[in-house]
N, C-alpha and C positions, 0 to 999 in steps of 0.2 A: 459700519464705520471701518476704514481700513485701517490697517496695525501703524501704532508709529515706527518712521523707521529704525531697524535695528531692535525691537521689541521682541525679547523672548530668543533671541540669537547669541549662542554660546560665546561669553567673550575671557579667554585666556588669558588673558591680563588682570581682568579683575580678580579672577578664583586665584592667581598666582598670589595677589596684594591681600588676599582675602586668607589663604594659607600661611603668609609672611607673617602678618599678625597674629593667628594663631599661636604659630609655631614661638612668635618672639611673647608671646603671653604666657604659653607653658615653660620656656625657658627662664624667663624672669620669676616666674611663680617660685620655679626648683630652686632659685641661687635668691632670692628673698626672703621667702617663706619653707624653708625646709622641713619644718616640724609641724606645717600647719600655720594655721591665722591665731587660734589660739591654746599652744603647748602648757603642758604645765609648770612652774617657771622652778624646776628643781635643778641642782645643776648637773652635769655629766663630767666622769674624770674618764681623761683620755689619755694611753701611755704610746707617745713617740719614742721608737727607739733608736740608735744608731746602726745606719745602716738600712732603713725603710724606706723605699721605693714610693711615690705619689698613688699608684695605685692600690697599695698594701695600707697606708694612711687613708684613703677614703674610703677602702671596705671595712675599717676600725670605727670611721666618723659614720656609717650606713649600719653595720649592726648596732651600736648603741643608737641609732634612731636620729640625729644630728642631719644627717640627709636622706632624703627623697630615695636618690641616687645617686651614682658613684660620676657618673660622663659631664654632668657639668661645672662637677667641685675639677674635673682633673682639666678641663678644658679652658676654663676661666684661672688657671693656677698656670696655665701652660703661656695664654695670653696676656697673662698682668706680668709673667716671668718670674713667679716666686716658685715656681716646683725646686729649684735646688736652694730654695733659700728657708725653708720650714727648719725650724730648730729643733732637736731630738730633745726630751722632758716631760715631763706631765702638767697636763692641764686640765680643766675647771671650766664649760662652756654649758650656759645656761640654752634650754631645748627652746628650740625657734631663733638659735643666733645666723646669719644671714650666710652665706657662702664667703661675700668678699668679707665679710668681719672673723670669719673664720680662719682664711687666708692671712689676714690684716694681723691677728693675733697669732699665728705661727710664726710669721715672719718677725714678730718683737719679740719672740724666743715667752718660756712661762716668765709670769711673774709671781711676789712674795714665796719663790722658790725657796727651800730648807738647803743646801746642801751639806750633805750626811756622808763625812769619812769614818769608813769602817777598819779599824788597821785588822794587820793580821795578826792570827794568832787566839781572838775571843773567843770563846764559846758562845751555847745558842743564847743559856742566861744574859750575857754580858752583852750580846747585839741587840735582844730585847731591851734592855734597859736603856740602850744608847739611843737607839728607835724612840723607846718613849720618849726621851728626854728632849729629843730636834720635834718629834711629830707631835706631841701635845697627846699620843693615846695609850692606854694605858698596858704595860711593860707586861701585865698577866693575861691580856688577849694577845700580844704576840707569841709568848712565850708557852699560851696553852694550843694556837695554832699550831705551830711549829713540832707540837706532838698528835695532831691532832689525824687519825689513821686515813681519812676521806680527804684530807687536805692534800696530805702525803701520797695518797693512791693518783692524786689529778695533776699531782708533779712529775709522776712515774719515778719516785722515790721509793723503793722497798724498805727502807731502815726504819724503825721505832720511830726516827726523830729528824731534824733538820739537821743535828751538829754535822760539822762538817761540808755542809751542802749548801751554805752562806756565803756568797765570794767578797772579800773582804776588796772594797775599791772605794771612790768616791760616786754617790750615787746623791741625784736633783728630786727632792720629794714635797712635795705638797704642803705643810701643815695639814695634817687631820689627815693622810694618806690612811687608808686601813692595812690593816698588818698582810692579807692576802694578795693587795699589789706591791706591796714592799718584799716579802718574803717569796713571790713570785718572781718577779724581777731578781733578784738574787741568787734565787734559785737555777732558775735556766742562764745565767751567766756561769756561776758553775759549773754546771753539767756543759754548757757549751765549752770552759775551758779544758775538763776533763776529754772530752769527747776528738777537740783539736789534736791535744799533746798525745792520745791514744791512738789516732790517726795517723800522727808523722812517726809513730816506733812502731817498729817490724815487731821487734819480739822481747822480752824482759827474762832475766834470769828467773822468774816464775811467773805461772799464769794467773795474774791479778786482776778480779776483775775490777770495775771502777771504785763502788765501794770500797773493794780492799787495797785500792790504791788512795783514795780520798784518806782510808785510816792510815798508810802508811807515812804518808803527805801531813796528816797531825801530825806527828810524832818529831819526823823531822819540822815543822814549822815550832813547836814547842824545844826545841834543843838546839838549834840555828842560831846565830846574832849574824853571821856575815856572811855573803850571796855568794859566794865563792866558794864555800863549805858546804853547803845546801848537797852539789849532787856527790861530794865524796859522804857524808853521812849517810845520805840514804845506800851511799854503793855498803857500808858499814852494815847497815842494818838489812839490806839484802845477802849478802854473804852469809850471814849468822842464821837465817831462815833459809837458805839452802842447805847450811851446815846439820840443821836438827836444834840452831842454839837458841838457846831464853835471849829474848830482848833485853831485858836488864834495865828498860829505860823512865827513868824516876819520871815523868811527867806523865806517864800512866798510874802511876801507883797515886799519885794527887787528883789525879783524875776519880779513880776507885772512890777516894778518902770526900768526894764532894768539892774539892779546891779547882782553884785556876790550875792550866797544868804545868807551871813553872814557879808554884810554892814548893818554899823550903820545908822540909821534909823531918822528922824525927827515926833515929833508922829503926826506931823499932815496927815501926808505920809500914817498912817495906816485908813484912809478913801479913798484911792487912790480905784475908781471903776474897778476892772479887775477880770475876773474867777480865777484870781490865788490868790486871797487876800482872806486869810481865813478867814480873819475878816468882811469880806462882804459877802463870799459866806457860802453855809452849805459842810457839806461832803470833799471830797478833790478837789483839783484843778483839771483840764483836763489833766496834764501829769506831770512829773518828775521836779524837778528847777534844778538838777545839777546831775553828774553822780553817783553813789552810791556803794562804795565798798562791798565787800564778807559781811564783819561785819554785815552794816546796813543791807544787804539783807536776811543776815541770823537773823537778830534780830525780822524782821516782820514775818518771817515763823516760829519763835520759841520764840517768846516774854516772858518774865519772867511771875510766875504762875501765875494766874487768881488773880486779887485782886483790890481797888477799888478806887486804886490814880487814880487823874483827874488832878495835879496841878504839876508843877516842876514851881522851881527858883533857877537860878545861885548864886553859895556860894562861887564863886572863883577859883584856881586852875584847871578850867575846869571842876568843879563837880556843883551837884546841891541837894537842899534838895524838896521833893517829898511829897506829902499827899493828904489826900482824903478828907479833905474840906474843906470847904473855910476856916473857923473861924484858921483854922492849920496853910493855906497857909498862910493869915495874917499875923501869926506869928513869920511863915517862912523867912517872907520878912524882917522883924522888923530883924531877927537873920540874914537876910542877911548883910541889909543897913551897920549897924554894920560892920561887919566884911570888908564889902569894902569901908568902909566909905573914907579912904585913898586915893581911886583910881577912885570914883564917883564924877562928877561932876554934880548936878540937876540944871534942864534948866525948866520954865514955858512952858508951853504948848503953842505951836504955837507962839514961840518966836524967832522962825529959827535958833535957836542953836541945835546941835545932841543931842538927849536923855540921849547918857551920855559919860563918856570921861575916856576909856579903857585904860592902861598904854602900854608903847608900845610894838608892837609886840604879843598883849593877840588877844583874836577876840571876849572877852565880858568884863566886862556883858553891855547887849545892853538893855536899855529904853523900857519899851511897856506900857501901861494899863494894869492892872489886867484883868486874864482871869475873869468873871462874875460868881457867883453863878452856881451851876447845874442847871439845871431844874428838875422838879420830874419826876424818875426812870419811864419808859417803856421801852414796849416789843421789844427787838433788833431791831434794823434798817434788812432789807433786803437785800440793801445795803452800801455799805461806801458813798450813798452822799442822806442822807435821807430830806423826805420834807417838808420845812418848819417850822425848831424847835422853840419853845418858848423859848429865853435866857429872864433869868431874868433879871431886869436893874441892872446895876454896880454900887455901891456903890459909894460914894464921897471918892473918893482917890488921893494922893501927885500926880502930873503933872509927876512926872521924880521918874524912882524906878528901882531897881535892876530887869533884865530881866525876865520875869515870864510866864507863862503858868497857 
């Protein structure tokens, strides 16, 4: 029998139509069924962040298991024209959600989003609680994470603890977020803002490193009220750590005592023994007292010019008057008491009444002792916790006085 025609004779066309279909079968397989025909239906939380790239976004949605592969979530994103239109947040996608339902959902931004403003100033207690309160989980797994030494190691945190290491913003979280992508997310926005302002300064009248800039960034965010004073306070409390001088500054010593670090204070309280009571130790504490916004952070890496105030005292309105010596401060104070004479109440020393008695709703001025005389001018500390300084003794001064440094 002879062949029919064309029988058995290679035809190109057909293996091209025959490959087309393949090829359009495994593509559709990938952007349909991404987790398989039947995934398990738990669901995956996935953090977009600002600033994420389409390719950086699908190798997030490829390790948690969301896609196959990464080329035709960014191909079909590229062709529908949402790659710039994915909204930064967290979200909630059950395994086996399609490619374009994927896209479809980024492009409506999350929903039942918490958003969670964290001001500045809390410590790690106080974020934990705030945390609980928007996220539904409970305030003693954030707050035992947040100490927790493996947790801490995966941050590349050295310190005992988070405080400090929280960047105080507005942050879009889940309901029922776990404390490890909340406290993660917060974390490396930190360290990234640490990491920028450390970046753009050449050099600091001492070599601090982050940590000890993070703690010094407390101190000023806990004695600040107005953005303007930020980099002359911290220029304050850097001169006095070149000088060999005591910090002197009472939101440590509340710190020490277990409070927020802007409770008012009993002066007997400021002999309280602890590494965090500046009035007892030299240099700065061992870590941060509370979390410390952009401001403050950016105030120690860029501190107002070089000049040779040592002294601030609260004058009201959340402002303070400043000067470089003592005989100024003095008079400072004299031009304070005055002006707050209205809203001071002065209490004897060690008479278990508060230092002093702030009108409400204000967060000063708070009670302390005069910071003491300088001691005489030497050659820069090496450190921010130099040893051993000679303070001069303290002059005979009123029991209860407007807050001062």
């Amino acid at each position: 029998m002879a062949p029919r025609p064309g029988h058995g004779r290679f035809r190109p066309r057909r293996w091209a139509l025959l490959l087309a279909v393949a090829a359009i079968g495994v593509v559709a397989y990938d952007l349909f069924m991404p987790a398989g025909p039947f995934p398990p239906r738990d669901r995956v939380v996935v953090l977009v962040q600002r600033g994420q790239n389409l390719r950086q976004i699908a190798g997030e949605l490829h390790r948690v298991e969301l896609l196959r592969g990464t080329l035709s979530f960014q191909v079909l994103a590229r062709l529908m024209r949402l790659d710039r239109k994915i909204k930064a947040g967290q979200y909630a996608f059950r395994r086996g959600t399609s490619v374009p339902e994927l896209l479809r959902l980024f492009s409506r931004g999350m929903g039942g989003l918490s958003l969670v403003r964290i001001p500045e100033g809390l410590t790690l207690t106080e974020v934990s609680l705030l945390l609980s309160n928007h996220l539904g989980v409970s305030a003693m797994a954030f707050d035992s994470l947040g100490r927790d030494p493996a947790f801490l190691d995966s941050l590349g945190v050295t310190a005992p603890n988070l405080e400090g290491y929280l960047a105080p913003d507005s942050y879009e979280f889940l309901p029922g977020t776990s404390p490890e992508v909340a406290f993660r997310t917060m974390t490396n926005r930190q360290l990234g803002i640490v990491t920028k302002e450390r970046a753009d300064r050449d050099s600091l009248p001492l070599p601090l490193t982050p940590h000890q800039a993070l703690t010094l960034a407390s101190i000023v965010e806990s004695e600040a009220q107005m953005a303007d004073e930020r980099p002359r306070i911290a220029r304050v409390y850097l001169n006095r750590l070149t000088r060999g001088m005591r910090l002197q500054a009472d939101p440590t010593v509340a710190y020490s005592l277990g409070k927020v670090p802007r409770s008012r204070l009993f002066l007997s309280q400021l002999r309280h023994q602890s590494p965090y009571n500046t009035y007892m130790i030299d240099g700065l504490p061992p870590g941060p007292i509370c979390n410390p916004g952009y401001a403050s952070i950016a105030a120690v890496y860029h501190p107002s010019p070089p000049n040779q105030e040592l002294y601030f005292v609260a004058r009201g309105s959340g402002r303070h008057f400043f000067s470089d010596t003592y005989e100024a401060h003095l008079a400072n104070i004299r031009a304070a008491k005055i002006i707050l004479a209205p809203r001071v109440i002065e209490a004897p020393a060690d008479s278990g009444m508060p230092a002093a008695n702030a009108g409400a709703g204000e967060l000063g001025p708070q009670v302390a002792p005069l910071v003491g005389p300088a001691p005489a001018p030497r050659a820069p500390a090496a450190s921010p916790k130099p040893a051993a300084p000679a303070e001069s003794p303290k002059p005979a001064t009123p029991a209860a006085k407007p807050r001062s440094r």
